[in-house]
DSSP file (Angstrom, degrees, kcal/mol; ACC not computed):
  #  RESIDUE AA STRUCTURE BP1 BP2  ACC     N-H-->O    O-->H-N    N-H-->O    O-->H-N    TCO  KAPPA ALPHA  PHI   PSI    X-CA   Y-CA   Z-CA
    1    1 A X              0   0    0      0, 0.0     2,-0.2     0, 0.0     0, 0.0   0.000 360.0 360.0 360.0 113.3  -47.7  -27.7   24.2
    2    2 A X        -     0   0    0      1,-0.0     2,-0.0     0, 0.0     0, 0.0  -0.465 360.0-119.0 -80.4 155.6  -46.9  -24.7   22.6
    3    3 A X        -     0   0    0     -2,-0.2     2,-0.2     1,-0.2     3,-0.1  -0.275  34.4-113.4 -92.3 145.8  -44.6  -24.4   19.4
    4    4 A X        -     0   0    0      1,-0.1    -1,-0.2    -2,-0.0    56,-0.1  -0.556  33.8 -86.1 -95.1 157.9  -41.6  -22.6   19.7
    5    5 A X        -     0   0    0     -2,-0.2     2,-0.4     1,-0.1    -1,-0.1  -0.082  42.5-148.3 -43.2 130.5  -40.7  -19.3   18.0
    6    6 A X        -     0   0    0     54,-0.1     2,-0.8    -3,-0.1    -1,-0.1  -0.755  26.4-104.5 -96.9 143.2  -39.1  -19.6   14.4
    7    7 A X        -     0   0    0     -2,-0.4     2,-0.8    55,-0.0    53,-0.1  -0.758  31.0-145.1 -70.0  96.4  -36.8  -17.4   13.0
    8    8 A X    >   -     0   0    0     -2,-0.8     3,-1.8     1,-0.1    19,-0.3  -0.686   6.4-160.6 -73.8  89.3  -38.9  -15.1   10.4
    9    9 A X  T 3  S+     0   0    0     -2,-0.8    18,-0.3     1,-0.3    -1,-0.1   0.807  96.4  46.6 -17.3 -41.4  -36.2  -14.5    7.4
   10   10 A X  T 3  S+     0   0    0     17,-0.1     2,-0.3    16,-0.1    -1,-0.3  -0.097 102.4  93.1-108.8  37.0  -38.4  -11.3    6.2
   11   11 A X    <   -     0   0    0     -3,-1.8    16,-1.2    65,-0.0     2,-0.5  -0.779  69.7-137.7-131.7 155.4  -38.5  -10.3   10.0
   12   12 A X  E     +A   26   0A   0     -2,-0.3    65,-3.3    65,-0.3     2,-0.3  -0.978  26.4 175.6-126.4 141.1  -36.1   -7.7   11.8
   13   13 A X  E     -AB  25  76A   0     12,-2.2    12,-0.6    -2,-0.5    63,-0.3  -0.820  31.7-109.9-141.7 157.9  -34.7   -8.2   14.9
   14   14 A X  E     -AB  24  75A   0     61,-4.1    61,-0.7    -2,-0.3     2,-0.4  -0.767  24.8-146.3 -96.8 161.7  -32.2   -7.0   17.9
   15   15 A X  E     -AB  23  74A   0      8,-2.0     8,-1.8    -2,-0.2     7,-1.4  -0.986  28.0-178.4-123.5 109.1  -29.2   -9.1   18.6
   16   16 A X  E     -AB  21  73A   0     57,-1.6    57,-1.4    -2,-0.4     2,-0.6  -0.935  18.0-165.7-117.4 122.4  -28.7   -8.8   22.3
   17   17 A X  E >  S-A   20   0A   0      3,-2.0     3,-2.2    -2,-0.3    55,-0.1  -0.842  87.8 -15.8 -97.2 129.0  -25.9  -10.3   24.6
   18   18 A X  T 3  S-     0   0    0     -2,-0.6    -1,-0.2     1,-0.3     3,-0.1   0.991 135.2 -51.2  47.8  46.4  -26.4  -10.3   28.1
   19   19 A X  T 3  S+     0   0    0     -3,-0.3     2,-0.4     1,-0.1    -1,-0.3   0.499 109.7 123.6  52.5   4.3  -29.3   -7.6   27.2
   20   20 A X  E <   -A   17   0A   0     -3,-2.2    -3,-2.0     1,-0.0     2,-0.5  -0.986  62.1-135.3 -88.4 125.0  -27.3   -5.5   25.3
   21   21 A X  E     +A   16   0A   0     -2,-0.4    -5,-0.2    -5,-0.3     3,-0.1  -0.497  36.1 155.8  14.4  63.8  -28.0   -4.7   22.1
   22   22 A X  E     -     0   0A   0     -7,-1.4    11,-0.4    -2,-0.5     2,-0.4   0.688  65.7  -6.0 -98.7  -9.8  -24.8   -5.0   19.9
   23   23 A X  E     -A   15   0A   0     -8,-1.8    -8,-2.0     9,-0.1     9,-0.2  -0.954  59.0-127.7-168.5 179.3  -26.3   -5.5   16.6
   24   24 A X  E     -AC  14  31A   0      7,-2.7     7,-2.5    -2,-0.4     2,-0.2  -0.885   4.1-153.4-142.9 165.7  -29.6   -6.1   14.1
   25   25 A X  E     +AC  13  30A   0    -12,-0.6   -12,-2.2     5,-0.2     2,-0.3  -0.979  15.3 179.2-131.4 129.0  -30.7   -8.3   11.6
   26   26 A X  E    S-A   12   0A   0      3,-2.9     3,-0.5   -14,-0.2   -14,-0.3  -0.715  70.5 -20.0-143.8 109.6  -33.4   -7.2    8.8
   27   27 A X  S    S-     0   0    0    -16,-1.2   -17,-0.1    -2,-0.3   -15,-0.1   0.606 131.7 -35.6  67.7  38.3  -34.5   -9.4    6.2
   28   28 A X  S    S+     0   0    0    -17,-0.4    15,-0.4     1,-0.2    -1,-0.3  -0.521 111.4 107.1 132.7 -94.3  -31.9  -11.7    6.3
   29   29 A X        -     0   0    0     -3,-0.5    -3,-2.9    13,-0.2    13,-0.3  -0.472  56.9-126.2-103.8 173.5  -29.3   -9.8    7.0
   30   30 A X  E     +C   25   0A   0     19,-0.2    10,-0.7    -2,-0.2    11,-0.7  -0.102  22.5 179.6 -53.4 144.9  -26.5   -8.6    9.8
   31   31 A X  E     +CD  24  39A   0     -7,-2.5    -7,-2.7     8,-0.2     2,-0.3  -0.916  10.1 146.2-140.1 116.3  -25.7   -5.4   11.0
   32   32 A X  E     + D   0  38A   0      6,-1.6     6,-1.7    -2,-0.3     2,-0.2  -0.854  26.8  93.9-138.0 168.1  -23.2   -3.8   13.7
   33   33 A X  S >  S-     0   0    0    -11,-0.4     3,-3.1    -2,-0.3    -2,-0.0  -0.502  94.8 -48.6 120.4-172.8  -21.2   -0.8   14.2
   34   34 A X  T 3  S+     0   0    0      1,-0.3    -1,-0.1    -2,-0.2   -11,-0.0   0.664 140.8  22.7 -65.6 -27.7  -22.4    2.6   16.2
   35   35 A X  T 3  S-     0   0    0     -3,-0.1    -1,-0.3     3,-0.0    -3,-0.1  -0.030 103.9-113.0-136.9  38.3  -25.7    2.7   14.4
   36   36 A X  S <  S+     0   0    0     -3,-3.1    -3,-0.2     1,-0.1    -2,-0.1   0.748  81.5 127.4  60.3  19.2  -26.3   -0.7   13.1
   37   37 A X        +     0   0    0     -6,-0.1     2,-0.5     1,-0.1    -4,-0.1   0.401  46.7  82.6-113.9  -2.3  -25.8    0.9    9.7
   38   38 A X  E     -D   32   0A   0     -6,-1.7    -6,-1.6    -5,-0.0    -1,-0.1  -0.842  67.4-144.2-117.0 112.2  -22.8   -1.9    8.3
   39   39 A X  E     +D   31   0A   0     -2,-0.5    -8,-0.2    -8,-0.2    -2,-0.1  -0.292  29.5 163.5 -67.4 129.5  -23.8   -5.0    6.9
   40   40 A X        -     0   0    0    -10,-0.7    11,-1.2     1,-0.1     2,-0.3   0.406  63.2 -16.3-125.0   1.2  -21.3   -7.6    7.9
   41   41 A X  E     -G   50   0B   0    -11,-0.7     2,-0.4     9,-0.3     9,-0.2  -0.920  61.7-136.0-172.6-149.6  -22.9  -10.8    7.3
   42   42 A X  E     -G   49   0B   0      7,-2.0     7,-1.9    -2,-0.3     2,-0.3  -0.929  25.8-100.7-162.6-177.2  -26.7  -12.4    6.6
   43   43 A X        +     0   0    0    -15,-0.4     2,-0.4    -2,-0.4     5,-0.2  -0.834  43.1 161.8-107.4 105.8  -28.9  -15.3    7.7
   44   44 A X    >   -     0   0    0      3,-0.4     3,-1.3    -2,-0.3    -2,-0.1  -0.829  63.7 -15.7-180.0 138.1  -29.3  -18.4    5.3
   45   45 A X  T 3  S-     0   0    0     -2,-0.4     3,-0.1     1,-0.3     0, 0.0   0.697 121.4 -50.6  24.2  48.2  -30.4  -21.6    6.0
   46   46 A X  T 3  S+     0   0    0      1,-0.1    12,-3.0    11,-0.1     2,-0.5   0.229 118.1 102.6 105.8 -12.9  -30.2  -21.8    9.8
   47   47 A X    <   -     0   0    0     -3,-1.3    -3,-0.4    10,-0.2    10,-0.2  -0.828  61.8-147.5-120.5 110.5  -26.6  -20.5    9.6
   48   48 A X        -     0   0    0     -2,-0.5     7,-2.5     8,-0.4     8,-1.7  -0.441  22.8-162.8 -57.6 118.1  -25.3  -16.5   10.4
   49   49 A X  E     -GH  42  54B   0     -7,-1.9    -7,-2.0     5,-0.3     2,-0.5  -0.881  11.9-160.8 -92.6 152.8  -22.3  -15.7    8.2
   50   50 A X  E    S-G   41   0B   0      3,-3.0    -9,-0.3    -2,-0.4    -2,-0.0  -0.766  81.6 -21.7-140.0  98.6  -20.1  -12.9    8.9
   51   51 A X  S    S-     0   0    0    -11,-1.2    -1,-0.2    -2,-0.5   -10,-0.1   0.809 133.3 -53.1  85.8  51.3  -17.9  -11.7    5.7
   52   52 A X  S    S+     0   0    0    -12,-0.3     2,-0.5     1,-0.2    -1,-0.2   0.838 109.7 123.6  59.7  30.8  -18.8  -15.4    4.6
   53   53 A X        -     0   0    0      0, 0.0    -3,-3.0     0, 0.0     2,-0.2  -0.993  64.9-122.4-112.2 128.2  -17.8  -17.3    7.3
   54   54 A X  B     +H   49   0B   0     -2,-0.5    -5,-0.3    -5,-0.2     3,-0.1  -0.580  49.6 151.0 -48.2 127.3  -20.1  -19.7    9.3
   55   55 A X        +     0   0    0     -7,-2.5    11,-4.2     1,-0.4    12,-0.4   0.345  53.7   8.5-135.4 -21.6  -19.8  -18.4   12.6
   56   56 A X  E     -E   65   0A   0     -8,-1.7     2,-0.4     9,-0.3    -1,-0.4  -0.975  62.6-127.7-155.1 170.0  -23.2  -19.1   14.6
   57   57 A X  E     -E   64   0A   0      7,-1.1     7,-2.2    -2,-0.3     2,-0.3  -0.989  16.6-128.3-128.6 142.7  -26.7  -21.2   14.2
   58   58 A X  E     +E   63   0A   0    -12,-3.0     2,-0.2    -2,-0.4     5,-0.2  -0.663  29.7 160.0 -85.9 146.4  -30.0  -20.4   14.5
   59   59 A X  E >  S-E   62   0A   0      3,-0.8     3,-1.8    -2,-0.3     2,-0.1  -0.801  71.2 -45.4-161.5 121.4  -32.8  -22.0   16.6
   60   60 A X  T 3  S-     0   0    0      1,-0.3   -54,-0.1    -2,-0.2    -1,-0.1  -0.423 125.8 -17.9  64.3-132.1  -35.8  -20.5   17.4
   61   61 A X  T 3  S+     0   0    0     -2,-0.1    13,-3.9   -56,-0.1     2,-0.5   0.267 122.4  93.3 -78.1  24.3  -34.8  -16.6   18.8
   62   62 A X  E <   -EF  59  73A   0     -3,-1.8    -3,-0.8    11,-0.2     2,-0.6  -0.874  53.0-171.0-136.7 131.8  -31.2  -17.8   19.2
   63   63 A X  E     -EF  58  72A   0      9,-2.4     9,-3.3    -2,-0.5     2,-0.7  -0.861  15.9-165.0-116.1 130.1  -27.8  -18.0   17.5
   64   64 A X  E     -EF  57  71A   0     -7,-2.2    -7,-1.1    -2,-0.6     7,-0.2  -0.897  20.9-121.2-105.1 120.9  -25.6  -19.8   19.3
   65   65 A X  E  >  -E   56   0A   0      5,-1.5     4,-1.6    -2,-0.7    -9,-0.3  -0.186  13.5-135.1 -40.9 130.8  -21.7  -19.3   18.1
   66   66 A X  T  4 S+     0   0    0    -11,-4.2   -10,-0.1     1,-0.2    -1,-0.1   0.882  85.8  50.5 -89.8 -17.2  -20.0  -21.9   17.0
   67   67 A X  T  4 S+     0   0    0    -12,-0.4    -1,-0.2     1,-0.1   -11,-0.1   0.593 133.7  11.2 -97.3   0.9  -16.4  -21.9   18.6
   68   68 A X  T  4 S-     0   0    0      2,-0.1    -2,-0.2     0, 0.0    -1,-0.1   0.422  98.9-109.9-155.9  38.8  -17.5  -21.5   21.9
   69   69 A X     <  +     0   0    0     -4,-1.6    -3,-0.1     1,-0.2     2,-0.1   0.778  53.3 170.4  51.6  30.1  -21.8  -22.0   22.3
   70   70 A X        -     0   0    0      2,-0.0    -5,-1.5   -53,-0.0     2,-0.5  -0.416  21.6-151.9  -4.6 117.5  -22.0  -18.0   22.9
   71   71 A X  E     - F   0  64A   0     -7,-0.2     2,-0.7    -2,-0.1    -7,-0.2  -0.854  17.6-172.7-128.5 127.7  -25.8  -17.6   22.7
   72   72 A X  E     - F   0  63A   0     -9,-3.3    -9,-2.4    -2,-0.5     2,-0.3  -0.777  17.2-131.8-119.6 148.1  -27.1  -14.8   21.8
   73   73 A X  E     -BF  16  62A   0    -57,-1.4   -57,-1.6    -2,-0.7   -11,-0.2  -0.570  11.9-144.8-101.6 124.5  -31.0  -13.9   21.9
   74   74 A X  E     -B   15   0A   0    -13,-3.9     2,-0.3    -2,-0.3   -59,-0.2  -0.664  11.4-166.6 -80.4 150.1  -33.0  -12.3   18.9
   75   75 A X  E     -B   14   0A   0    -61,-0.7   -61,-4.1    -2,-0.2    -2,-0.0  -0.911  21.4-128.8-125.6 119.1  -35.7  -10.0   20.0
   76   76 A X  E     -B   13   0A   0     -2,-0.3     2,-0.4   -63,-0.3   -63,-0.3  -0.228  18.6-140.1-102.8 152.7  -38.2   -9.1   16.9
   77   77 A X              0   0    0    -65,-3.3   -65,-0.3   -64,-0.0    -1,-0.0  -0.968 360.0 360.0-124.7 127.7  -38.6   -4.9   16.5
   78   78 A X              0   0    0     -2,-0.4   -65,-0.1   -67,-0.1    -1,-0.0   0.017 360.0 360.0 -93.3 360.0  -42.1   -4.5   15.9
């Protein structure tokens, strides 16, 4: 059986809803706005904050929101 994908910390990634692309993550942390270019939150221990709020969890490529199971699917950029 193969193992599923982990969530690399030191890894950078697209944050895609419904295949769109609204925001990145690169070593950790979050990024949104018109050119990805404002951190608003990071990555640490399984949990996205955003301005220091728990707001979603990671497993495998995916952070699921937490007040309403939104999942949204990480895509590595290579």
């Amino acid at each position: 059986m193969d193992e599923p994908i982990a969530f690399n910390p030191d890894a950078s990634y697209e944050v895609r809803y419904n295949g769109v692309r609204f925001a990145e993550i690169h070593k950790g942390l979050f990024y949104e706005g018109k050119d990805r270019d404002l951190n608003t939150g990071e990555i640490l221990d399984g949990k996205l904050f955003i301005n220091g709020t728990p707001v979603g969890i990671v497993s495998g490529l995916t952070i699921t929101r937490v007040n309403d199971s939104t999942d949204f699917e990480l895509h590595p950029i290579l």
